[in-house]
C-alpha positions as CSV (number, residue, x, y, z in Angstrom):
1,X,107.3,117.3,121.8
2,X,104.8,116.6,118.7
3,X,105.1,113.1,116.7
4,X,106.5,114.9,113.9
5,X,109.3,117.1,115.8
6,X,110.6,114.0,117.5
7,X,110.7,112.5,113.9
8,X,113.1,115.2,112.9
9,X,115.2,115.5,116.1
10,X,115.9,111.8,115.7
11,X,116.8,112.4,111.5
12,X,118.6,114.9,112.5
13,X,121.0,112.9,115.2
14,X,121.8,110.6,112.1
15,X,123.3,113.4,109.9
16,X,126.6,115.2,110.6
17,X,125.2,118.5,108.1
18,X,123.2,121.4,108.8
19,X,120.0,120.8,107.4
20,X,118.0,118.0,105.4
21,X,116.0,118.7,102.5
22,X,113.4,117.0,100.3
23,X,110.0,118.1,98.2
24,X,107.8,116.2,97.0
25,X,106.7,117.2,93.1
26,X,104.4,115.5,90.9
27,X,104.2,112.9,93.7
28,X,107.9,112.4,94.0
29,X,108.5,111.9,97.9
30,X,105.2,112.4,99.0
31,X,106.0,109.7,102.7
32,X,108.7,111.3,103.5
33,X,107.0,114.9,103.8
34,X,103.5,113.2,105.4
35,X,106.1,111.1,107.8
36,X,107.8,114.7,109.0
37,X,105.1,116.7,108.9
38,X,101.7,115.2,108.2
39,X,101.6,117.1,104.9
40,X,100.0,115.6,101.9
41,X,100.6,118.3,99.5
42,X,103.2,119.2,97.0
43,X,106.1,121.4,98.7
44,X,109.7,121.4,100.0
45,X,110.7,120.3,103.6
46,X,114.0,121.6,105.1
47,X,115.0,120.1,108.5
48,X,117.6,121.1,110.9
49,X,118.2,121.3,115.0
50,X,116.8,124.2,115.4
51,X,113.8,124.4,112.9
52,X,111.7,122.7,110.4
53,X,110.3,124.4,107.7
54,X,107.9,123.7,104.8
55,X,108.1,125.3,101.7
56,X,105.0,125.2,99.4
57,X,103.0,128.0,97.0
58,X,99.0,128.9,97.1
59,X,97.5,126.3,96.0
60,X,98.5,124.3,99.2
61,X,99.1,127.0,101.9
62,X,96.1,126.7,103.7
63,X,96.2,123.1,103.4
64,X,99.8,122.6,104.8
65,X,98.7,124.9,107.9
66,X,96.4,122.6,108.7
67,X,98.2,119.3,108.4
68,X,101.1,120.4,109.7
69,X,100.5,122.2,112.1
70,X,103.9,121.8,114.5
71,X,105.6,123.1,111.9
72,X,106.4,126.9,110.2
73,X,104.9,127.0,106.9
74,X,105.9,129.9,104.2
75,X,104.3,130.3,100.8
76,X,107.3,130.6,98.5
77,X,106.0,129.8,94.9
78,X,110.0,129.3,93.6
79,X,110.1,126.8,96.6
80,X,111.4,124.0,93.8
81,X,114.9,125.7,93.4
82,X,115.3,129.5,94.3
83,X,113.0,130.2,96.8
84,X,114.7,126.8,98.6
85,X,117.8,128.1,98.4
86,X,117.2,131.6,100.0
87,X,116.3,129.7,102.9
88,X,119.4,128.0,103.1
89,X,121.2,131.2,103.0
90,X,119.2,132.7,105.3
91,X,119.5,130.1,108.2
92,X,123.3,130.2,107.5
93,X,123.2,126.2,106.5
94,X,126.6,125.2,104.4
95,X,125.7,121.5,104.1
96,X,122.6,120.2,103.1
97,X,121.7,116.4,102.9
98,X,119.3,115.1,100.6
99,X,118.0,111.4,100.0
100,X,119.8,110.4,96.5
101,X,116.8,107.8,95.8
102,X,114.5,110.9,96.2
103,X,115.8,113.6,93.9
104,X,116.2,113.7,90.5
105,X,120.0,114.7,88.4
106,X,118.0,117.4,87.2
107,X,117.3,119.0,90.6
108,X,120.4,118.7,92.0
109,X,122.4,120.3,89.4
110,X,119.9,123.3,89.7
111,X,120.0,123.3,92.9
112,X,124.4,123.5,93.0
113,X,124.0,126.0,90.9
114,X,122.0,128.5,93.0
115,X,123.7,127.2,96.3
116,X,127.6,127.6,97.1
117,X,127.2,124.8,99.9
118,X,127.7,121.5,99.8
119,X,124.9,118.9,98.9
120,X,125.5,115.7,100.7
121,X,124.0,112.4,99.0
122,X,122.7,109.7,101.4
123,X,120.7,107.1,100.1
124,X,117.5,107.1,102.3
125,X,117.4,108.2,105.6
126,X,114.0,109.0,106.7
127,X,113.6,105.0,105.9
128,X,115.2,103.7,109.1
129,X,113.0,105.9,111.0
130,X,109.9,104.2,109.3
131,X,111.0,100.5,109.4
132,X,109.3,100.6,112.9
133,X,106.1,101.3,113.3
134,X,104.2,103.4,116.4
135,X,101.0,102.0,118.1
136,X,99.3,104.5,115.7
137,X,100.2,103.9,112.7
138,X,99.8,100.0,113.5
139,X,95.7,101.0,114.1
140,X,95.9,102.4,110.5
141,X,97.5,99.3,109.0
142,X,94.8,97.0,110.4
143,X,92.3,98.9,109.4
144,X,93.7,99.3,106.4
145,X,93.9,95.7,106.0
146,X,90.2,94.8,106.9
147,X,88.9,97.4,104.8
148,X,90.6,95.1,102.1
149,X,89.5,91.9,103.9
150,X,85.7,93.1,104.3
151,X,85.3,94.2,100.6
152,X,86.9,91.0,99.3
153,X,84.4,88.8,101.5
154,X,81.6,91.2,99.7
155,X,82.7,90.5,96.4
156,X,83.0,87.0,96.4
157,X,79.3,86.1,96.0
158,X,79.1,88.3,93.0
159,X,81.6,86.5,90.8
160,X,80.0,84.9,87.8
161,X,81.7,82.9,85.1
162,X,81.7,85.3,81.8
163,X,82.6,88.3,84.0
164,X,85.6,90.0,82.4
165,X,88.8,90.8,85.0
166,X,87.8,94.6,84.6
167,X,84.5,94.0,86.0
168,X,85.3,92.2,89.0
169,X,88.5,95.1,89.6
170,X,86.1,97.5,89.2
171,X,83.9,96.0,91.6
172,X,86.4,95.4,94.0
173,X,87.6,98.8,93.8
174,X,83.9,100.6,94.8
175,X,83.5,98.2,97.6
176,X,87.0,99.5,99.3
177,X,86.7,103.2,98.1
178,X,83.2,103.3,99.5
179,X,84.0,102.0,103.2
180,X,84.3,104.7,105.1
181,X,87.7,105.4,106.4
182,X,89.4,104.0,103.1
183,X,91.8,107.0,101.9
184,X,92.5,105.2,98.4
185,X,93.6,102.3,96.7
186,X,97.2,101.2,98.2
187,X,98.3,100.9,94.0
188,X,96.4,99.4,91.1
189,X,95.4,96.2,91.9
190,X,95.8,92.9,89.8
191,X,92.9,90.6,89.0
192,X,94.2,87.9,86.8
193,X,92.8,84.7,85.5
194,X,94.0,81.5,83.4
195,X,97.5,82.2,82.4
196,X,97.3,85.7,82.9
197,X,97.6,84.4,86.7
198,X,101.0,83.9,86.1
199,X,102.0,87.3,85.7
200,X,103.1,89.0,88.7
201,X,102.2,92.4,88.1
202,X,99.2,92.2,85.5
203,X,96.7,94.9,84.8
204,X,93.3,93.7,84.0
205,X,92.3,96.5,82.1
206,X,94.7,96.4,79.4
207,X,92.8,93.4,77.8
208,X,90.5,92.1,80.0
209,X,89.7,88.7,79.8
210,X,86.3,86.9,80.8
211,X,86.3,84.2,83.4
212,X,85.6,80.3,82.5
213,X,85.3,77.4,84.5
214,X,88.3,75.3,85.8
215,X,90.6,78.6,85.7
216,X,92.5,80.0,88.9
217,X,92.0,83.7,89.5
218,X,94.2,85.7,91.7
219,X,94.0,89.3,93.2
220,X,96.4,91.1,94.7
221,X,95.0,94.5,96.1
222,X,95.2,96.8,99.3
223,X,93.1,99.6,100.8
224,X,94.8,103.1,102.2
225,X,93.9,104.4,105.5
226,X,95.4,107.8,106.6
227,X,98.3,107.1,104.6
228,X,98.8,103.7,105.4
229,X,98.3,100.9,103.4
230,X,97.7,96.8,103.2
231,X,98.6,94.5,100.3
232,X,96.4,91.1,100.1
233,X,96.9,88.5,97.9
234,X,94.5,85.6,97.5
235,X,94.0,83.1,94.6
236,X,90.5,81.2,94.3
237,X,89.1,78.8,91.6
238,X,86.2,79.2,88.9
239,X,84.3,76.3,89.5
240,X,86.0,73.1,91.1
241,X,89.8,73.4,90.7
242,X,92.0,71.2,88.4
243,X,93.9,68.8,90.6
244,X,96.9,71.0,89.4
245,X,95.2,74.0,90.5
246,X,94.6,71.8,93.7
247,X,98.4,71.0,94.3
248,X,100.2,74.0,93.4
249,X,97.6,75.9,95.7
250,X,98.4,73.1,98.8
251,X,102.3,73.8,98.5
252,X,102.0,77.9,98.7
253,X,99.5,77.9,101.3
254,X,102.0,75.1,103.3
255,X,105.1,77.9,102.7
256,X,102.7,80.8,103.3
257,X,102.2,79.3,106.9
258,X,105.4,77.8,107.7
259,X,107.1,81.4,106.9
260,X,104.5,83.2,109.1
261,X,105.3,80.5,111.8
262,X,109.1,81.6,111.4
263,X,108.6,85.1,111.7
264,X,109.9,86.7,114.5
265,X,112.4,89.1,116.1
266,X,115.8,88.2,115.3
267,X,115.0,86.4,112.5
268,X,116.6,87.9,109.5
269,X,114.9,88.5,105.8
270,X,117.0,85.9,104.2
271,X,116.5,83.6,107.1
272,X,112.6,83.9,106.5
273,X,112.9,83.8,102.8
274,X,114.8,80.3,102.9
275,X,111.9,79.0,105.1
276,X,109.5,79.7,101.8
277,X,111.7,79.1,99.2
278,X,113.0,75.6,100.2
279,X,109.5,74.2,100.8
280,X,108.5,75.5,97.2
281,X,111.7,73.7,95.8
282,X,110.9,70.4,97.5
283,X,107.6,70.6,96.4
284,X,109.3,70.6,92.7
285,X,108.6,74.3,91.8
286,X,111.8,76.3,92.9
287,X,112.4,77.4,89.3
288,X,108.6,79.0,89.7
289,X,108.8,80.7,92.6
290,X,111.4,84.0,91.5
291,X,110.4,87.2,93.5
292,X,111.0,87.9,97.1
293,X,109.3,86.5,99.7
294,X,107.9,89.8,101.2
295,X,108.6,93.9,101.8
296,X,108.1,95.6,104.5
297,X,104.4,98.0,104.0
298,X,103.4,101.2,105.2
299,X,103.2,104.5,104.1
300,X,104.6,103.0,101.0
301,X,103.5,99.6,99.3
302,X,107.2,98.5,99.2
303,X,109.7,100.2,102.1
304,X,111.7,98.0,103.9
305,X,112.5,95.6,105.6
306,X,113.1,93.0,102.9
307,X,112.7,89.1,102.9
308,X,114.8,87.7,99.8
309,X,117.7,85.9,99.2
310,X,119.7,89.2,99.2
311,X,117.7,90.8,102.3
312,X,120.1,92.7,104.4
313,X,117.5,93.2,107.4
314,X,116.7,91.4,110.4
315,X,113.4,91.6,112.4
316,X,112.5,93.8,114.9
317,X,109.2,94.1,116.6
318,X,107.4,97.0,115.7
319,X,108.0,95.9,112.0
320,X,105.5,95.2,109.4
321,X,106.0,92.6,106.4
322,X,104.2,90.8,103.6
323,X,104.8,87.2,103.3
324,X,104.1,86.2,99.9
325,X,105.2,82.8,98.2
326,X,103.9,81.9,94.8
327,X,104.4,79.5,91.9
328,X,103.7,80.9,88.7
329,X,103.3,78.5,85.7
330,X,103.5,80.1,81.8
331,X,100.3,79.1,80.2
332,X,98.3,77.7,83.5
333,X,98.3,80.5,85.6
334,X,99.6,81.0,89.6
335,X,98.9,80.9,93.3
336,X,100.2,83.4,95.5
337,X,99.1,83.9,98.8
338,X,99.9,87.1,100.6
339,X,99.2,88.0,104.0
340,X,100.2,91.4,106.2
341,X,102.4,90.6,109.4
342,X,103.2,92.3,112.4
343,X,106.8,91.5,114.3
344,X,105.4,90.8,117.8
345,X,108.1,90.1,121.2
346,X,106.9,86.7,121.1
347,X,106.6,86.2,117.1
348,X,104.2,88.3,114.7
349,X,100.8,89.1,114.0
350,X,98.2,87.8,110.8
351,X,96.3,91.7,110.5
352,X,95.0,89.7,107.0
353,X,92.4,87.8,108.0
354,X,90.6,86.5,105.1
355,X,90.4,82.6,105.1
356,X,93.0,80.7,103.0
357,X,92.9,77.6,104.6
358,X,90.8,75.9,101.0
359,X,91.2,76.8,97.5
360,X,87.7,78.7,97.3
361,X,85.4,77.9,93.9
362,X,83.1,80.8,93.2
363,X,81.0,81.0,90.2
């Protein structure tokens, strides 16, 4: 049996109706098709016991023939509502299941008015499936992650006080999309400095700033390999660092290591997330430190598990997980250091390896 049919035999034992669909359009689902089927394109994927079919028009026949291969492929340009629902009909299916996070109002009223069936709403389950990952795509997620290590190393030495945060992103971004084996970007990337540090998700080409001396200057960035991607954060200093810069640094790099110490099978995402957190508060910055600890990371930036306050998961090995903790001041800037992690048997896995161990000047 092929990676991708045992993918949809074991969906398929999760489900009590006849068939699963979901599409990906204008980049709506695109992991859940590459996950069934290794299919990168735009189309519609209906999965049931006895078959798996992809849906998708000429401009990605040939394409889907040749990424997924294990599985029947028919060129149906109405494959976004009528052409879908002839195949319904034709295989017999009453019930359908769909992923309600996946799927739009829109295309489920159009799609209950072209089907007599029943459409069955479950929140995400392909998701489960992914949480853990296969020796394969744990080889992509390393590379994935020193593709972002090697480029950041390279960058490093060109940083020069007056360069604006568009510059350095821009340079950043050759040096990954030029390594060979980088796919893409994992998402826009954040290069922040002074108080723009403090914003979690800042874009640096909005209104890019220039660099000056005593300022912190954080990126948060990832490379893609086949799909899979890493998410690195690391925060360094323009010069010598204030001794604020100094301090706040110290206490997220002591909860960034004391929550990678913790993780490990069993554990759950709260559990993990308390390690962090109460450090940070007895260091005197609770009120500073408001996201998550971490997300799981794979063929999405963010899938689960979770570690937060409100995390429902608990490690299992095979997983894969940011841990992040940061303290974010309004007007100074922020530190957040984020590293990739691999839930081992015996505890987890650094796949990040760029030092962290000193608040690095450059400049």
């Amino acid at each position: 049996m092929s990676i991708a049919a045992d993918r949809c035999a074991r969906l398929m034992q999760g489900l009590d109706q006849d068939a699963f669909v979901a599409y990906n359009w204008e980049y709506s689902d695109k992991a859940t098709l590459r996950y069934l089927t290794g299919f990168t394109g735009e189309g519609a994927l209906v999965v049931s016991e006895d078959a798996t079919i992809l849906l998708t028009d000429s401009r990605y026949t040939e394409q889907a023939k040749s990424e997924a291969a294990s599985v029947e492929v028919r060129e149906i340009p109405l494959w976004t509502g009528k052409g879908l629902v002839e195949v319904f009909v034709e295989k017999g299916y009453k019930s359908i299941a769909f992923a309600s996070r996946r799927c739009t109002v829109s295309w489920l009223d159009a799609m209950r008015k072209l089907f007599e069936g029943d459409f069955v709403a479950h929140k995400e389950p392909v998701l489960p499936l992914r949480r853990v990952k296969s020796s394969d795509e744990l080889e992509r997620l390393r590379r994935a992650a020193k593709i972002a290590d090697d480029a950041f190393e390279k960058l490093l030495p060109q940083i020069k006080i007056g360069m604006t945060e568009a510059e350095i992103a821009l340079q950043l971004e050759w040096l990954i999309r030029t390594t060979p084996g980088a796919e893409h970007l994992s998402f826009d990337m954040n290069v922040s400095t002074g108080p723009n540090a403090a914003l979690n998700h800042y874009s640096p080409f909005h209104d890019p700033q220039p660099i000056q001396a005593g300022q912190l200057l954080l990126f948060d960035f990832g490379a893609r390999v086949e799909g899979y991607n890493s998410d690195i954060t690391r925060t360094i200093s323009v010069g010598a660092p204030t001794d604020q810069a100094a301090e706040i640094y110290d206490l997220v790099l002591r909860a960034n290591c004391a929550a990678i110490e913790a993780a490990a099978a069993g554990k759950t995402g709260v559990e993990i997330d308390a390690v962090a957190r109460d450090l940070i508060a007895a260091g005197g910055h609770g009120e500073r430190f408001g996201h998550g600890l971490g997300h799981g990371i794979g063929l999405e930036v963010h899938e689960a598990p979770s570690l937060s306050p409100r995390s429902e998961d608990t490690l299992e090995p095979g997983m894969v997980v940011t841990i992040e903790p940061g303290v974010y001041i309004p007007g100074f800037g922020g530190v957040r250091i984020e590293d990739d992690v691999v839930i081992t048997e015996s505890g987890c896995e650094v796949i990040t390896a760029f030092p962290k161990d000193r608040l690095i000047e450059v400049g």
